[in-house]
C-alpha positions in Angstrom: 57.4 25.8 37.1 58.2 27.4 40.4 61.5 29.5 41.2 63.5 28.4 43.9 62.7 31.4 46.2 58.9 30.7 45.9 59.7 26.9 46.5 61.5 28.0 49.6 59.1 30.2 50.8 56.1 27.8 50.0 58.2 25.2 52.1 59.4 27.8 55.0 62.7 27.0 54.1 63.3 31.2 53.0 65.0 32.8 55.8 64.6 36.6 56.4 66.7 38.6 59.2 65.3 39.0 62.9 64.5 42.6 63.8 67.4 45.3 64.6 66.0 44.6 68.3 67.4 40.7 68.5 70.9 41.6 67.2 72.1 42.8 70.8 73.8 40.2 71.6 77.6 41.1 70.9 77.5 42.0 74.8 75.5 39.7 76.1 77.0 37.1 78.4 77.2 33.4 77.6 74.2 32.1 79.5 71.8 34.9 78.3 73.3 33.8 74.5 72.0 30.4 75.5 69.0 31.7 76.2 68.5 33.8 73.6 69.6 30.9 71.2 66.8 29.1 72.8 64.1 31.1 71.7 65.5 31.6 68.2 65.7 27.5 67.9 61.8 27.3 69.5 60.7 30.3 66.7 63.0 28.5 63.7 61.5 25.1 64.8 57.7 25.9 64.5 57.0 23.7 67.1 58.3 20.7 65.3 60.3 19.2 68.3 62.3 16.7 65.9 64.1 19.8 64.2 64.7 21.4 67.3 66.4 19.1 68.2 67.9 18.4 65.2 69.3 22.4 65.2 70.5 22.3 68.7 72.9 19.0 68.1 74.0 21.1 64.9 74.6 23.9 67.4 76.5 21.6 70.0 78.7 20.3 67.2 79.8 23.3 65.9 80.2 24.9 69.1 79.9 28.6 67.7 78.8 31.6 69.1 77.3 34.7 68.4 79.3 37.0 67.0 82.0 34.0 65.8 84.0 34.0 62.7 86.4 30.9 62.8 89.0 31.2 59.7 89.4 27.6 57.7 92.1 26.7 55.6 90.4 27.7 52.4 90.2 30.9 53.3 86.5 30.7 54.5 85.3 31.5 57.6 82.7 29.5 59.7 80.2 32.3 61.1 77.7 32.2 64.5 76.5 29.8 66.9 75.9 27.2 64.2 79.0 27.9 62.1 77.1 28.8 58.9 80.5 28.8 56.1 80.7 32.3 54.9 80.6 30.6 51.2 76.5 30.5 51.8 76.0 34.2 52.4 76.2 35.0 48.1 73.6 32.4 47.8 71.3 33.7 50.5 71.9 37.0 49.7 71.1 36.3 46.1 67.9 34.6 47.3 66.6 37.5 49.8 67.8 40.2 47.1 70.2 41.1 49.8 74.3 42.7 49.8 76.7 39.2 51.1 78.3 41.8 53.4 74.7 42.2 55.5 74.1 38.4 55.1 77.3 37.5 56.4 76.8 40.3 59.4 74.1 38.8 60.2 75.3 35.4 60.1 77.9 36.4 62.8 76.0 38.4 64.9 72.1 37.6 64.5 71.7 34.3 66.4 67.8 34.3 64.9 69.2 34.3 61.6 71.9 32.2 61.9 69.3 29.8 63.3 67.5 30.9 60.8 69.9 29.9 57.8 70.9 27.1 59.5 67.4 25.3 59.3 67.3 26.5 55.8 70.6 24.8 54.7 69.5 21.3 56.4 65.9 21.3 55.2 66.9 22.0 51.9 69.5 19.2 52.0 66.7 17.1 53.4 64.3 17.4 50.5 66.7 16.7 48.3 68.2 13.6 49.8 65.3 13.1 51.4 67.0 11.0 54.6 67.5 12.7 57.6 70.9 11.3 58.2 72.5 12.2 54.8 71.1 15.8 55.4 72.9 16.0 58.3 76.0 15.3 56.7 75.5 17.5 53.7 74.5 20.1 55.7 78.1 20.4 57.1 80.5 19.3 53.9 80.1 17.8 50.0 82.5 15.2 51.1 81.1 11.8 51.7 83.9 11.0 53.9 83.4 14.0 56.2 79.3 13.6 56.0 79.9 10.4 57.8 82.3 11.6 60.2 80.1 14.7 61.0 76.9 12.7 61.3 78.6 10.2 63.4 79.5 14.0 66.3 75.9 14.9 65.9 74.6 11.4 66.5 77.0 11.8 69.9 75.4 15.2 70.6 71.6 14.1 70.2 72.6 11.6 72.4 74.5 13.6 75.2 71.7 16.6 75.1 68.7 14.5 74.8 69.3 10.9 75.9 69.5 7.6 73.9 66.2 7.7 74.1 65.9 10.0 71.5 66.4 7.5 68.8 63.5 5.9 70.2 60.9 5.6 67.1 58.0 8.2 68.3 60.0 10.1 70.5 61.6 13.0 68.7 57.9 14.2 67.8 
């Protein structure tokens, strides 16, 4: 039987953080974040247009940013462009034999990991479900009512980024 870590890494699901080089962005200005968001989306996506697409209407719906750590009402906080909740950083930490404090650092301020982690937490909930949709919505909340709601914004963002079309069987390839 395999572990989960050499599951994840025989998958590419295992995340690892981007080079002390990529983590300059606390002072970079909006449209070179974009950019550099860009690139960490292309890498993450390896090549597979359907999931960068897929992480870019995450992105658009959670409307974070590097360096962002948005407080919720449970006393967890919603970190980096894609909002990764600071309640994953024990379990990645765990997984990459890591401290939570350098996960969560990273998740704030290392767009290529929060990328990274992000594409991790969806394509882990999509072998499980295994239906793109549901793992859309799990990848945000545990609540069916809230998966729905949430899938509905990202169906809205696909949609305003790429164009109906996009829905189009063959197109998202």
């Amino acid at each position: 039987m395999r572990t989960l870590p050499s599951l994840l890494a025989a998958t590419g699901l295992l995340i690892a953080p981007s080079s002390p080089a990529s983590v300059r962005s606390m002072t970079i200005q909006p449209a070179a974040q974009e950019k550099q968001l860009e690139r960490c989306i292309e890498r993450s996506a390896h090549g597979r247009i359907w999931l960068a697409r897929t992480l870019w209407a995450l992105r658009d719906q959670e409307g974070g940013w590097v360096g962002a750590a948005v407080r919720n009402r449970d006393g967890t906080y919603d970190l980096g462009p894609l909002q990764i909740n600071s309640w994953w950083t024990g379990r990645i930490a765990a997984l990459l034999d890591r401290k939570p404090i350098e996960i969560r650092w990273w998740l704030q301020h290392d767009a290529c990991f929060n990328v990274d982690a992000a594409r991790w937490i969806f394509l882990s909930a999509l072998v499980v479900t295994r239906d793109y949709w549901t793992a859309i919505g799990v990848y945000h909340s545990p609540v069916a009512w809230r998966q729905r709601r949430y899938t509905q914004g990202v169906v809205n963002q696909l949609s305003a980024r790429f164009g109906r079309s996009v829905f189009r069987k063959g197109q998202a390839r």
